[in-house]
C-alpha positions in Angstrom: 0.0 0.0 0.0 1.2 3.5 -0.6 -0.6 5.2 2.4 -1.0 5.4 6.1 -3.7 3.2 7.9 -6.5 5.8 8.5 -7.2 5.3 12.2 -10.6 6.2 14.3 -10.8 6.5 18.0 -13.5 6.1 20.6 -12.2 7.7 24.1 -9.2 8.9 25.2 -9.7 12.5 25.3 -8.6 15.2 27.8 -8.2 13.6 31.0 -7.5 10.2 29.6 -4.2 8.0 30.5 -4.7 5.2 28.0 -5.9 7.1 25.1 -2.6 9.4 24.5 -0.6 6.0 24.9 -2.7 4.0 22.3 -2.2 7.0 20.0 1.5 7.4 21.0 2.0 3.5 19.5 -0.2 3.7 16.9 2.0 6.6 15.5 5.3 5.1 16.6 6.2 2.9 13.3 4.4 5.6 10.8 2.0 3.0 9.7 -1.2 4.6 11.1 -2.7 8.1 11.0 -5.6 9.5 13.7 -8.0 11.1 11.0 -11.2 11.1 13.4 -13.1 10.3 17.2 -15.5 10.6 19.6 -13.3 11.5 22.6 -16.3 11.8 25.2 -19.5 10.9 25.5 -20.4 15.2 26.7 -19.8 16.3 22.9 -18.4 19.7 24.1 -15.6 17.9 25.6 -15.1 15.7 22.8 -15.0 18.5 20.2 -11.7 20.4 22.7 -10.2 17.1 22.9 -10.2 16.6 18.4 -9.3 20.3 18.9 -6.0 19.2 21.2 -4.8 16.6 18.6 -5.0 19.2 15.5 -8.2 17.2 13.6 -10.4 18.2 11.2 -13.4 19.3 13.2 -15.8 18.0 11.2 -14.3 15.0 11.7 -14.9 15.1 15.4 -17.2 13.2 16.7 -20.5 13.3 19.5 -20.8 10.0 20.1 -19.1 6.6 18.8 -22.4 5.9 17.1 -22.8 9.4 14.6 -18.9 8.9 13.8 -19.2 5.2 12.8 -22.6 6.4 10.7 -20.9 9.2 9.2 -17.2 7.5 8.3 -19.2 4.8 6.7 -21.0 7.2 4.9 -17.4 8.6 3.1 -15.5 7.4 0.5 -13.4 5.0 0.7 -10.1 7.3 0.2 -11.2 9.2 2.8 -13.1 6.9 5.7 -11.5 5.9 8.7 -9.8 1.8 8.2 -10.8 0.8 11.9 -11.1 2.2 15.1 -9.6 1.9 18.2 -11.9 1.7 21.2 -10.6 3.1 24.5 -13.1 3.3 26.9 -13.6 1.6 30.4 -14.6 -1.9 30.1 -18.4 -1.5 30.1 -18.0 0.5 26.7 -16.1 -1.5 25.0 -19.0 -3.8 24.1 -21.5 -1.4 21.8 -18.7 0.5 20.1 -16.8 -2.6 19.1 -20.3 -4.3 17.6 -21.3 -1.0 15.6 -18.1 -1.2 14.0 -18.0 -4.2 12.9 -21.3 -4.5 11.5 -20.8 -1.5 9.4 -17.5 -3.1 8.3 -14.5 -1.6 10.4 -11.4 -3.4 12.0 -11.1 -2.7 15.6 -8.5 -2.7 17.9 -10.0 -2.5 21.4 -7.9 -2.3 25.1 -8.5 -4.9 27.3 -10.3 -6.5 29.0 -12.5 -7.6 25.8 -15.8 -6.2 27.6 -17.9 -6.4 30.6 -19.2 -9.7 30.5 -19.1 -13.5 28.6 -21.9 -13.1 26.6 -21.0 -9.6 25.1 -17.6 -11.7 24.6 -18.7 -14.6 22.5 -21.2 -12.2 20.3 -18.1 -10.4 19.2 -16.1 -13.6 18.5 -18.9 -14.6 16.2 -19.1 -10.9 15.0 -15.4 -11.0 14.1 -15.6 -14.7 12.2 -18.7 -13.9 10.3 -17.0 -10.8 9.0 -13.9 -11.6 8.6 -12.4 -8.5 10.5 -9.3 -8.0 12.0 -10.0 -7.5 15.9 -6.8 -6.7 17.7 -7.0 -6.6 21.9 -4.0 -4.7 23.7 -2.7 -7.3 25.7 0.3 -5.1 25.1 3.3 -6.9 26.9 3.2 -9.6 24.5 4.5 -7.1 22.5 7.8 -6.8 24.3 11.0 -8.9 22.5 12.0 -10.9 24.5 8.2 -12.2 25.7 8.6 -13.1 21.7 11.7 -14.8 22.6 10.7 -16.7 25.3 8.0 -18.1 23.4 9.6 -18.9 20.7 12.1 -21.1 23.0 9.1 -23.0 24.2 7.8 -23.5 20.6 11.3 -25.1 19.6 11.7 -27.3 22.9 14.7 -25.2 24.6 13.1 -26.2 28.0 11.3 -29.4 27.2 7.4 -29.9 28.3 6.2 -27.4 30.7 6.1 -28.5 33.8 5.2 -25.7 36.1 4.3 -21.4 35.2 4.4 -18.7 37.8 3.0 -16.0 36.9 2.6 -12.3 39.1 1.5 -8.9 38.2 1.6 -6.6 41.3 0.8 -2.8 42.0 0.7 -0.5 44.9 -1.5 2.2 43.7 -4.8 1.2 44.7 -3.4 0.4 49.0 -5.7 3.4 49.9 -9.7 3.8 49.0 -8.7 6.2 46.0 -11.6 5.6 44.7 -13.6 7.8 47.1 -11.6 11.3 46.3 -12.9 10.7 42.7 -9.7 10.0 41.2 -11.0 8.7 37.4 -8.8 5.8 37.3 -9.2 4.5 40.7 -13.6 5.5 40.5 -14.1 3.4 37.5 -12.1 0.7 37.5 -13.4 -0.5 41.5 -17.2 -0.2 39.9 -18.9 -3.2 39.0 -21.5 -1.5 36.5 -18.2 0.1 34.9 -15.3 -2.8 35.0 -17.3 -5.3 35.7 -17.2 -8.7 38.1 -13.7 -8.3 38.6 -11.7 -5.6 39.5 -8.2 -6.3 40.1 -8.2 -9.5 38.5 -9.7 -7.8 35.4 -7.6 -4.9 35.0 -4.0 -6.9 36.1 -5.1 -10.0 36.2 -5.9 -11.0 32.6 -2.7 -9.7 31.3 -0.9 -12.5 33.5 -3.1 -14.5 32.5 -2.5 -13.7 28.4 1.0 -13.8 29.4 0.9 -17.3 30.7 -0.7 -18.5 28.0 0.6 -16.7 25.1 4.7 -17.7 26.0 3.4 -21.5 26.8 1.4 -21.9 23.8 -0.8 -23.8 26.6 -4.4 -23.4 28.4 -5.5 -23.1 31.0 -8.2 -26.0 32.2 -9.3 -25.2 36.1 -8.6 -22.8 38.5 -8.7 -23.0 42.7 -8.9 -18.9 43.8 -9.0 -16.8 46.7 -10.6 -13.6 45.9 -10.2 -10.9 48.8 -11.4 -7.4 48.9 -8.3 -5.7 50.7 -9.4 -2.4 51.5 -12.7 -1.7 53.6 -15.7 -0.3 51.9 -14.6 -1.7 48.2 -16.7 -3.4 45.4 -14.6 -5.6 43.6 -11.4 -7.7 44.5 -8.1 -6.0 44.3 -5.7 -9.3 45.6 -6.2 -12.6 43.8 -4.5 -16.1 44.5 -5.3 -18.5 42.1 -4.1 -22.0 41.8 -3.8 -23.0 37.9 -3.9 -26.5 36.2 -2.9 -26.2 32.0 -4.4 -28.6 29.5 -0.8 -30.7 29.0 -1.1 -31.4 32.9 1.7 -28.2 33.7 0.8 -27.0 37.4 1.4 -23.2 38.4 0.2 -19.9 40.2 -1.0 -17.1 39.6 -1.5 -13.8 41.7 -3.1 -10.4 40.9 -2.9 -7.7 43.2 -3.2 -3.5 43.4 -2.8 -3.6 47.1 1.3 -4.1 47.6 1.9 -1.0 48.7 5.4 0.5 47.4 5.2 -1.5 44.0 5.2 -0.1 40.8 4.1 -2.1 37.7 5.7 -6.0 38.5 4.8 -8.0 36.0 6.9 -11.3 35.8 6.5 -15.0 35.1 8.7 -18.0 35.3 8.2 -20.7 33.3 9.9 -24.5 33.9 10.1 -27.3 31.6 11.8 -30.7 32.0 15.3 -29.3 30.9 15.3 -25.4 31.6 13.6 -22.3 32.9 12.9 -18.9 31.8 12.0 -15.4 33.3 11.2 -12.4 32.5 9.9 -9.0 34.6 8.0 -6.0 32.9 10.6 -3.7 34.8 13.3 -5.3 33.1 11.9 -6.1 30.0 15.3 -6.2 27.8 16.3 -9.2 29.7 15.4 -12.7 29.4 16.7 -15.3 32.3 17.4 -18.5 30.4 18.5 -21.3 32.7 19.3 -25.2 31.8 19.6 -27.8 34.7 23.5 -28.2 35.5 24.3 -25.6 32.9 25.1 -21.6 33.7 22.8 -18.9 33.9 22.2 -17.3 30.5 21.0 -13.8 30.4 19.5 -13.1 26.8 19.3 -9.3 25.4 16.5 -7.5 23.4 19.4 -6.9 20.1 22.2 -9.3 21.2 23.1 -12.7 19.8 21.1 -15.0 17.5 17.6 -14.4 18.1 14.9 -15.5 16.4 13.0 -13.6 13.4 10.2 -12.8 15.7 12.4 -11.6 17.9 13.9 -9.1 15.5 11.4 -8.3 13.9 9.9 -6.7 17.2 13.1 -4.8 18.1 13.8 -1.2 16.7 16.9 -0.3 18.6 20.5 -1.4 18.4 21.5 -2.9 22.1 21.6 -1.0 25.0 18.9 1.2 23.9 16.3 0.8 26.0 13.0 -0.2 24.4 10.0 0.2 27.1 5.9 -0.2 27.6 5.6 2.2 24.1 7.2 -0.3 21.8 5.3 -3.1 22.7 2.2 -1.7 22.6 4.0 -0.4 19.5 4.5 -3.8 18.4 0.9 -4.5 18.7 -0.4 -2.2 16.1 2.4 -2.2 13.9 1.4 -5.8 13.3 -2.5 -5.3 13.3 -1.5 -2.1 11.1 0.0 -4.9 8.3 -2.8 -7.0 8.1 -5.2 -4.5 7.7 -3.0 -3.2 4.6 -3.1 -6.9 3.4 -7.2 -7.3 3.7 -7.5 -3.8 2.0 -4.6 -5.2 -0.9 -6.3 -8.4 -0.9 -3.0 -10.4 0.0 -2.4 -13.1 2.0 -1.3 -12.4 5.5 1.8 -12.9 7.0 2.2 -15.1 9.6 4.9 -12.9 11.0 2.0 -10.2 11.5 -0.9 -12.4 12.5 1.6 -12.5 16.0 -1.2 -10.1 18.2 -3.8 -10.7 20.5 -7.3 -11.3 18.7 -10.9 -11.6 19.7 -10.3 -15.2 20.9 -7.8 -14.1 23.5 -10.1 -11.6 24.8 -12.4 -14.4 24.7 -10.0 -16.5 26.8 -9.6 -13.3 29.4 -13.7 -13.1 29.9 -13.7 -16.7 30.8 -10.8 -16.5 33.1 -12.2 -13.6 35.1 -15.8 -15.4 35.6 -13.8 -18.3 36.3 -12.0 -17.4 38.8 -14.9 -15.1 40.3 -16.8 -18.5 40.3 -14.1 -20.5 42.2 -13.8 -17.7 44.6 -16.9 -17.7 45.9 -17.6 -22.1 46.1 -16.4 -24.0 48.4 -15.2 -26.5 45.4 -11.6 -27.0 45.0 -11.2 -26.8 41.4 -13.7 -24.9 38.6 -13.4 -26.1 34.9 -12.5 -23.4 32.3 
């Protein structure tokens, strides 16, 4: 193709965190262009925010639903490709349909929506149509998560015996939540995240992660669910037990009451010959260790790596990459398939490497899941 992916967005006006980042990596390769949105559901607000990011105003939207109807309404050198939806949770849902039944991609932050139902109506949405749904599971974008999974996929550490994941923050230790703070007021609302809270928000990225670098599922879960601090909705520290469907054992834990942490994401993975790990805050550096063997420490940009690998890397070694390249990674790769349905070419299987509308799937199954095992006095639920 000879142009820029023409990109729509739904949220993530003034105000916003995750809006300016989406944006941010959608711009970061030059594959993608913001041409139009609905920033707010108050139109005034929506209209100063198109206003911030230098957009045609006419082009600025009042709700999600006029600026779907009038995009569609466009010609086709001028309408938006797809649209990314960046909402809380509860929002995701009605946006993401609208689109795709007036013939849009989407690429949509997770988790997928608000609840299992809205989740397998959009997996059949996305199938019937043949779109391409991407879901911001964004450290999957990181190189070396590539790498690790790739070292799975090629038996470096033989069958998977046992996966710990752990994804822990400090920020929500205090009921934030009541001082009105935007983050904190929707995200520990059940009509606005959902049934869970930190297991939703935190949770299902660990959960991704586990499954996307084992190539493995998830088959039952044994949870604790606890509501930490007094007076909130929804869980914010989760314990759950994990069995995977090749009969690997593991843990998982979920929690935005550690006081003092930042953003720890990490997982350790061990097969019969070898284990890996990798944290978020140290994302350049994979741990590669082999049983009476040294410690190997791979680099994002050093050694032989493998295509994947290096195809996710943008920076000679010792640059750090961060958070904004993944995500990066994310639409670069949705941004290539997209060019390939509109050029009618076969896709790359290089590019297909994103989470999709079946992922998303997987997340909204997790959550209730776990929700469900929390609250029974049975030992083990069945995914």
């Amino acid at each position: 193709m000879s142009r820029k992916i023409r990109m729509g967005m739904i949220g993530g006006g003034r105000g916003a965190f995750i809006g300016a980042v989406h944006r941010m990596a959608a711009a970061l390769d030059g594959e993608m262009e913001l041409v139009c949105g609905a920033f707010s559901s108050n139109p005034e607000r929506s209209k100063l925010s198109g206003a911030d990011l230098y957009l045609d105003p006419n082009r600025v939207y009042g709700s999600y639903q006029e600026m779907i109807d009038q995009e569609r309404k466009m010609p086709e050198d001028i309408r938006m490709d797809f649209v990314t939806i960046v909402t809380p949770n509860h929002l995701h849902f009605g946006p993401s349909k609208l689109a795709l039944e007036n013939g849009f991609h989407v690429v949509c932050d997770k988790p997928l929506c608000f609840d299992l139902a809205q989740a397998n109506e959009l997996v059949k949405l996305v199938e019937n149509n043949n779109s391409i749904f991407g879901l911001t599971y964004n450290y999957t974008g990181y190189p070396m998560v590539k790498q690790a999974r790739q070292m799975v996929l090629q038996n470096e550490i033989g069958k998977i015996r046992r996966v710990v994941v752990s994804y822990s923050q400090g920020w929500l230790s205090t009921a934030l939540e009541k001082t009105d703070q935007k983050q904190a007021s929707w995200r520990t609302d059940p009509t606005k995240a959902g049934v869970g809270g930190a297991l939703g928000d935190i949770g299902t990225h660990a959960h991704n992660l586990a499954e996307y670098i084992t190539s493995l599922e998830i088959t039952k879960v044994c949870a604790d669910i606890n509501k930490v601090v007094e007076g909130r909705q929804l869980d914010d520290d989760v314990n759950v037990l994990l069995k995977f469907n090749n009969g690997a054992s593991g843990t998982l834990t979920a929690t935005q009451v550690a006081a003092g942490d930042e953003n720890d994401l990490s997982i350790k993975i061990y097969g019969e010959t070898g284990g890996l790990e990798w944290n978020q805050m140290q994302p350049n550096t994979l741990i590669v260790k082999k049983l009476d063997k040294p410690t190997h420490y791979y680099r994002t940009g050093v050694g032989d790596l493998y295509p994947c690998t290096v195809a996710a890397t943008r920076l000679p070694a010792g640059h750090p990459e961060g958070y904004l390249e993944a995500f990066a990674n994310v639409y670069k790769n949705v941004a290539k398939c997209i060019q390939a349905k509109i050029s009618k070419q076969e896709l790359d299987p290089l590019h297909l490497d994103f989470p999709t509308v079946h992922d998303g799937l997987r997340g909204m199954q997790f959550v209730h899941k776990v929700i469900e095992s929390g609250s029974s006095e049975k030992k083990w639920i069945q995914l």
